[in-house]
C-alpha positions as CSV (number, residue, x, y, z in Angstrom):
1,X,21.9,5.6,-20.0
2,X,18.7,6.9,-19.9
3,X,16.9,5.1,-16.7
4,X,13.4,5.7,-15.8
5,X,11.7,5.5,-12.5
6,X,8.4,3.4,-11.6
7,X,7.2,4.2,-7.8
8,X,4.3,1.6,-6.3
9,X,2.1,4.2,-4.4
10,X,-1.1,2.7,-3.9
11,X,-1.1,0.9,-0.6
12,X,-2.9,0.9,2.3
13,X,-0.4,0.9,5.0
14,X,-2.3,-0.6,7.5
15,X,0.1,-1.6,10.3
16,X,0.8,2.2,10.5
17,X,-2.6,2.7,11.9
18,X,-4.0,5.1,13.3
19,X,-1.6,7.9,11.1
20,X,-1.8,5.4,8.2
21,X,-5.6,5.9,7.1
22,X,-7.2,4.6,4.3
23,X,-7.4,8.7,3.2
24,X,-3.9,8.9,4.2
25,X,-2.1,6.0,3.8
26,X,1.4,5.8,4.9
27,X,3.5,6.7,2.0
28,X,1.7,10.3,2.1
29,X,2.8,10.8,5.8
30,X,6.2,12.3,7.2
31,X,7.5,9.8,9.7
32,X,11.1,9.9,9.0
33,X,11.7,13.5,7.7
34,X,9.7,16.7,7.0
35,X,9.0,15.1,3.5
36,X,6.4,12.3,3.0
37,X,7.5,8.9,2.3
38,X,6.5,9.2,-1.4
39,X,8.4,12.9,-2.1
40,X,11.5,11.3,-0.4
41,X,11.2,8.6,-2.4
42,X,11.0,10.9,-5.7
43,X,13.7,12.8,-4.1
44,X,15.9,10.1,-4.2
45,X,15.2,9.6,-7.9
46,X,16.0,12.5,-8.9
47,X,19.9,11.8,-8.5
48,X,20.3,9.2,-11.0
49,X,16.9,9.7,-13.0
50,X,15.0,13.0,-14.4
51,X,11.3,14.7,-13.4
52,X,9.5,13.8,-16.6
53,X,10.9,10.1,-16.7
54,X,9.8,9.2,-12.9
55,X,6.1,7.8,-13.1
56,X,4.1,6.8,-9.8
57,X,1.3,4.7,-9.7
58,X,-1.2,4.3,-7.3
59,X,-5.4,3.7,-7.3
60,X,-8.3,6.1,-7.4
61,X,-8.9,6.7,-4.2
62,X,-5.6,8.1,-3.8
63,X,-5.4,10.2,-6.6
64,X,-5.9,13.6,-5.0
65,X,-3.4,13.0,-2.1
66,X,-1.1,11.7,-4.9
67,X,-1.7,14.7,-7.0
68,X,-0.9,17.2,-3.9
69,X,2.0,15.6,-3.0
70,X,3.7,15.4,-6.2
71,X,2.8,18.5,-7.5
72,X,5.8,20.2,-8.7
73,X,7.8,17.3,-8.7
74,X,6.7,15.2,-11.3
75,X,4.7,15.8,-14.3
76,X,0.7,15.5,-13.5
77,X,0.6,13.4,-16.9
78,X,3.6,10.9,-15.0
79,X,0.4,9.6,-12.0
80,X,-1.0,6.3,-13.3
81,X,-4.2,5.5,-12.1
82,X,-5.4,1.4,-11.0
83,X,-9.1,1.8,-11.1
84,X,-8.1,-0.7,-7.9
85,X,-5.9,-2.1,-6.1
86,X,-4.8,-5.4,-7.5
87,X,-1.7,-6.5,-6.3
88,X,1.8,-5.6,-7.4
89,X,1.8,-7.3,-10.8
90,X,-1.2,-5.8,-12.3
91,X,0.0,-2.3,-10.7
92,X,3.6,-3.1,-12.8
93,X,1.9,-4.2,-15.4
94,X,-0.2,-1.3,-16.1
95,X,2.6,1.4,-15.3
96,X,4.9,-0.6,-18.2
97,X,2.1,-0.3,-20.8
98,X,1.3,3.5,-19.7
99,X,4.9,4.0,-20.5
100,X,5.4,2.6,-24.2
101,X,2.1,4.6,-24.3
102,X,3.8,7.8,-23.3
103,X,6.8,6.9,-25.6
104,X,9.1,5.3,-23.2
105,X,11.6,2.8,-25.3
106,X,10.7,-0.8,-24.6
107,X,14.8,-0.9,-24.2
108,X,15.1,1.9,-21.3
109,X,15.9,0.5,-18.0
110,X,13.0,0.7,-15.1
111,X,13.9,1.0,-11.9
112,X,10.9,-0.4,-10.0
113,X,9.7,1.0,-6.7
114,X,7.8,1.3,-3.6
115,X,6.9,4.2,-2.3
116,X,7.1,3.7,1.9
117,X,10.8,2.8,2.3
118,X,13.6,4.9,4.0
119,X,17.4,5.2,2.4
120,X,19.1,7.5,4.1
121,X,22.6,6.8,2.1
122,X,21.3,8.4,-0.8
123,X,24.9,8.6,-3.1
124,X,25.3,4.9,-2.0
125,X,22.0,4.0,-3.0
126,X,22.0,6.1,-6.5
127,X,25.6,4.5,-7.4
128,X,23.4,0.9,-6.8
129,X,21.1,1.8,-8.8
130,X,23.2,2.6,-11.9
131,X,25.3,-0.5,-11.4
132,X,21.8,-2.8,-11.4
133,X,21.0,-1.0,-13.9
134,X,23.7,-1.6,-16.3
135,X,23.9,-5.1,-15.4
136,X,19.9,-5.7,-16.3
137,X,21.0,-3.6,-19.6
138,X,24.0,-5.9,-20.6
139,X,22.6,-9.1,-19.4
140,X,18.9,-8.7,-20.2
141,X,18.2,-9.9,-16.8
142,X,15.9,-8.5,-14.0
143,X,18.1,-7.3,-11.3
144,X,17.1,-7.1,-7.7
145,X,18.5,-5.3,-4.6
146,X,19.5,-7.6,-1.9
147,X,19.8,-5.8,1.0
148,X,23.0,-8.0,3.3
149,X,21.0,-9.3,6.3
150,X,22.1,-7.4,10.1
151,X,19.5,-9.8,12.0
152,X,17.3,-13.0,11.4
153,X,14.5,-10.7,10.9
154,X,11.2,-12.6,9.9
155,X,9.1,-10.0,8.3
156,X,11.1,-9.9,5.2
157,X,11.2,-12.6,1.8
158,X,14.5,-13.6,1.4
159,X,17.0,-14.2,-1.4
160,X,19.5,-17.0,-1.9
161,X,22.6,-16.3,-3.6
162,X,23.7,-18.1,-6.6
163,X,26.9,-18.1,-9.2
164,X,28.8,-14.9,-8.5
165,X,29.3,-12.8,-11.6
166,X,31.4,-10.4,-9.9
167,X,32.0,-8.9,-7.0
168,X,28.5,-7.3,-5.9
169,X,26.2,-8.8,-8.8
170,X,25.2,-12.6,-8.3
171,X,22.6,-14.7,-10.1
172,X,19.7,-15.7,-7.9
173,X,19.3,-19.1,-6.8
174,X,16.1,-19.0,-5.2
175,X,13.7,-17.0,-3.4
176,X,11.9,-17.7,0.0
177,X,8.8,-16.6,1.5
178,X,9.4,-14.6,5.4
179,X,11.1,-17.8,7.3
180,X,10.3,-18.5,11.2
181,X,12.7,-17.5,13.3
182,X,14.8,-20.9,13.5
183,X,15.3,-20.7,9.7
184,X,15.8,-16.9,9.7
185,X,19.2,-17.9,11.7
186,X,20.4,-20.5,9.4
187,X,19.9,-18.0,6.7
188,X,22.1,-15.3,8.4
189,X,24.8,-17.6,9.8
190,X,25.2,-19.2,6.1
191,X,26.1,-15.4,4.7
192,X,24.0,-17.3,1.7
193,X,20.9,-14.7,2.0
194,X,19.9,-11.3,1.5
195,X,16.8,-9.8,1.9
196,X,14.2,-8.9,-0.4
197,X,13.8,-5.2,-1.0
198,X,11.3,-5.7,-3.5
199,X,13.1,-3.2,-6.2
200,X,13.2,-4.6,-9.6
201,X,15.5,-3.0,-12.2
202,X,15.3,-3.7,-16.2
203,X,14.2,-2.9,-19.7
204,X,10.5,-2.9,-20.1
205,X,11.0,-5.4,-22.7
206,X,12.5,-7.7,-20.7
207,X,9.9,-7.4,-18.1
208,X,7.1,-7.5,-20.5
209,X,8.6,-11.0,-21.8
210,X,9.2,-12.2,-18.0
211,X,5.4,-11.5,-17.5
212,X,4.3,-13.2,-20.8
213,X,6.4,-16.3,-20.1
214,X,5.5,-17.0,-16.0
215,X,2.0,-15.2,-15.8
216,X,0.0,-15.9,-18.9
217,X,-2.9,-14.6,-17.4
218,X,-1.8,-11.4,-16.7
219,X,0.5,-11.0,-20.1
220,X,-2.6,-12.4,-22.1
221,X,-4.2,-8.7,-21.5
222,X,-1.3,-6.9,-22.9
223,X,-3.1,-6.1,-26.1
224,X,-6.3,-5.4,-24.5
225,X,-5.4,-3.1,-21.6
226,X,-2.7,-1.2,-23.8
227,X,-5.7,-0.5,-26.4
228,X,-7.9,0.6,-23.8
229,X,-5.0,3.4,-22.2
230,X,-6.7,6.9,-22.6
231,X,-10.1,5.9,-21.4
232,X,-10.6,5.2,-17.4
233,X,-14.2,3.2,-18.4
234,X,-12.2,0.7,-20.9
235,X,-9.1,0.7,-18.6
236,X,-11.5,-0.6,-15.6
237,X,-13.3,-3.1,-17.8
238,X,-9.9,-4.4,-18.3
239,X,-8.4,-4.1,-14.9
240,X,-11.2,-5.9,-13.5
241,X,-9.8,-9.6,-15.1
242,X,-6.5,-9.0,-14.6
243,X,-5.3,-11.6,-11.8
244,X,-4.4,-10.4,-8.0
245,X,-0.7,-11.6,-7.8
246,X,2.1,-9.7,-6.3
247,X,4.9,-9.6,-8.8
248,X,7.7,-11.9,-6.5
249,X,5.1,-14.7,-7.0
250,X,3.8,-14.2,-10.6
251,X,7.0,-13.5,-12.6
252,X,10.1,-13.2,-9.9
253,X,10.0,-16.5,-8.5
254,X,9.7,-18.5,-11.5
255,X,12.4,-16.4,-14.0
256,X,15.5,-17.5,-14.4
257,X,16.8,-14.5,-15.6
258,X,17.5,-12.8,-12.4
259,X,20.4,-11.1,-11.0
260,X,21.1,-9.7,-7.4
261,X,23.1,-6.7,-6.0
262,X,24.2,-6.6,-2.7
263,X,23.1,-3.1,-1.6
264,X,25.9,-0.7,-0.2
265,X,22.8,1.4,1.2
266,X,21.2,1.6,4.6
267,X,17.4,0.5,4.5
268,X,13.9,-0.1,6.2
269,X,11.0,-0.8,4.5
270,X,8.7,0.5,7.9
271,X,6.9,-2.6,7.5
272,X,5.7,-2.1,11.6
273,X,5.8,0.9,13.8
274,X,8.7,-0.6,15.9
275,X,10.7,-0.2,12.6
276,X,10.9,3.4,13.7
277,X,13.7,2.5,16.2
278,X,15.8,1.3,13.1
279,X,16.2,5.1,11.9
280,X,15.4,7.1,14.7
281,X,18.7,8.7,17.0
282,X,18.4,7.0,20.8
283,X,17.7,10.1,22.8
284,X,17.5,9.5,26.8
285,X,17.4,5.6,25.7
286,X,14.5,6.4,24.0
287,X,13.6,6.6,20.1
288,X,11.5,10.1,19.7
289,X,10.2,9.7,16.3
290,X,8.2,13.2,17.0
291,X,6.8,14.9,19.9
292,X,6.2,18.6,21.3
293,X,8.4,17.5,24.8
294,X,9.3,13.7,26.5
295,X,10.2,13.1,30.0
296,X,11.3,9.8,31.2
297,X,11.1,8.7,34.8
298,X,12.9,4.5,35.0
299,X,12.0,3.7,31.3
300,X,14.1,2.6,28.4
301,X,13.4,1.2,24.6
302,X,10.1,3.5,24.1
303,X,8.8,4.8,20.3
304,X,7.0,7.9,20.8
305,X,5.4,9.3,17.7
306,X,3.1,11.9,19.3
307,X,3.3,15.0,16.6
308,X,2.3,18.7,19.0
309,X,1.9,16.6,22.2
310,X,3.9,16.2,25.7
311,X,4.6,12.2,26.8
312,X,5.4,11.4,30.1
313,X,7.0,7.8,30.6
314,X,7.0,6.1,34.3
315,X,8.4,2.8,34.8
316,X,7.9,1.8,31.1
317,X,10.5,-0.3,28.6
318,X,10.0,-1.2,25.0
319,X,6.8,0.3,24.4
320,X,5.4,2.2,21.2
321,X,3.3,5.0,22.0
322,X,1.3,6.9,19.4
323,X,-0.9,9.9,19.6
324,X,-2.7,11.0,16.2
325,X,-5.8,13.3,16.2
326,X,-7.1,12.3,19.3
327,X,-6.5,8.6,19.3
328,X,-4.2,7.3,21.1
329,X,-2.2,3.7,21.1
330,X,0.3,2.0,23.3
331,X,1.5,-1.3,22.4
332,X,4.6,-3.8,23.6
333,X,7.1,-3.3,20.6
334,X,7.2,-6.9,20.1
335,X,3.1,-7.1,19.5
336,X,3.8,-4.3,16.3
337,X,2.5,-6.9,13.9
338,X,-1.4,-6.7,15.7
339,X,-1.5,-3.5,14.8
340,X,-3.0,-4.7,11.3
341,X,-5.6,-7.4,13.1
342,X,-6.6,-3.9,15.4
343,X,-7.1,-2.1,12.3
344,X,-9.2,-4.8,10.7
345,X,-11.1,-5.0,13.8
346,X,-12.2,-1.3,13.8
């Protein structure tokens, strides 16, 4: 089966601040590997998908970075371009119809993406891939990734399980927005739940029809924007009505052609900086993301990102400490949520 890859690259990143930058947004920075976010992310899609069928999308202001870091990877011809950013349905949206426009089948599976997340089980995660893929094929269904839940974590949507159709593969009852904590723990105790990964795997007609039927009007513009493909000026004028809805709420919430697959993968979408403990080796009771040197004097629980610099800790537990260009943040790990209201504030 031939399955083609659609990567969400143009967001802001903005509880990473200060390394996520509005000219450097997270997905183009290395906090889990040597590679960026992005290039692992194309990395991983090479094992179950080829160079010229893996397509990433992301806005203008991100083109060059985009360019850079994919150079060599990926065709240049494969970056799609949002004249702005708009949400996750219009950025969907738009990569689809660049597709059929570049000759992809409207009956090829798509394996939808974003760009920021870390999977470190990659055989496990490309074997999931090519069973929701095959799945969304033979049922002409949209198939999520429900990742099994390991906490009552409230930063992520959730997913309620529904008829099972086999072992791994249910139909989706419902989805729910982030829950408060109390709720969160009902959800994990019922073993009804998984979370939302926010990967969407199908056939671009099937998502094209999901879109038509639930948001009519983003699917009214189908015609239009596909016409105006080729020329950034028309592809703006277009852009510009299209409706800013992420694609859970415009099309995933309301179809009731959706499948889920329990994932058989590790994952963390690095939605925070004190997501960094979730994939980074305790050293010293410590999680040393990056540094030049640590020592620790009474303290336990710390994130240290501090790339080329010595950290000294005293006394200190559960912290995040981040040094970037000459800026330098300390925060409780439990406050990495404010991170975005600082941002906003500068």
């Amino acid at each position: 089966m031939s399955i083609h890859v659609l990567i969400m690259a143009g967001g802001n990143g903005t509880r990473f601040w200060p390394v996520s930058t509005p000219e450097k947004p997270k997905q183009y920075t290395c906090l889990s590997s040597d590679d960026s976010l992005i290039q692992e992310s194309i990395k991983r899609s090479l094992k179950f998908s080829r160079a010229e069928n893996i397509y990433v999308v992301t806005v203008e202001g991100q083109k060059q970075i985009a360019s850079l870091q994919t150079k060599g990877m990926i065709p240049s011809e494969n970056i799609i371009i949002e004249p702005e950013g708009r949400n996750t349905a219009p950025c969907i949206f738009l990569g689809l119809l660049q597709m059929l426009k570049n000759g992809v089948s409207k009956d090829d599976c798509i394996v939808v993406l974003p760009s920021d997340h870390v999977i470190n089980n990659q055989e496990n995660f490309s074997r999931d891939i090519q069973v929701a893929s095959e799945n969304a094929k033979k049922r002409q269904t949209i198939t999520v990734i429900g990742i099994p839940p390991t906490s009552p974590h409230t930063g992520y949507g959730y997913i309620q399980k529904g008829e099972s159709i086999d072992s791994e593969l249910y139909k989706v009852s419902k989805f729910v927005e982030k829950p408060n904590s109390e709720i969160a723990e009902k959800y994990l105790a019922s073993g009804e739940y998984f979370w939302n990964a926010g990967m969407f795997i199908s056939t671009i007609s099937t998502l094209l029809g999901e879109i038509s039927t639930h948001s009519q009007d983003l699917g009214a513009f189908k015609e239009e924007l596909f016409n105006a493909l080729g020329s950034p000026a028309l592809v703006s004028k277009v852009y510009n009505k299209l409706p800013k809805d992420s694609f859970d709420y415009a099309v995933i919430e309301k179809s009731q052609r959706v499948d889920a697959l329990s994932s058989s993968f590790d994952w963390s979408d690095l939605g925070s900086w004190d997501a960094l403990e979730d994939i980074t080796e305790a050293s010293e009771d410590n999680f040393i993301c990056s540094a030049e040197n640590t020592q620790f004097l009474d303290s336990a629980g710390n994130i240290i990102y501090a790339p080329g610099k010595k950290v000294s800790l005293i006394n200190c537990k559960d912290l995040v400490v981040v040094v970037n260009e000459g800026h330098v943040m300390v925060l409780p790990k439990s406050e990495a949520q404010k991170v975005k209201q600082l941002n906003q504030k500068i």
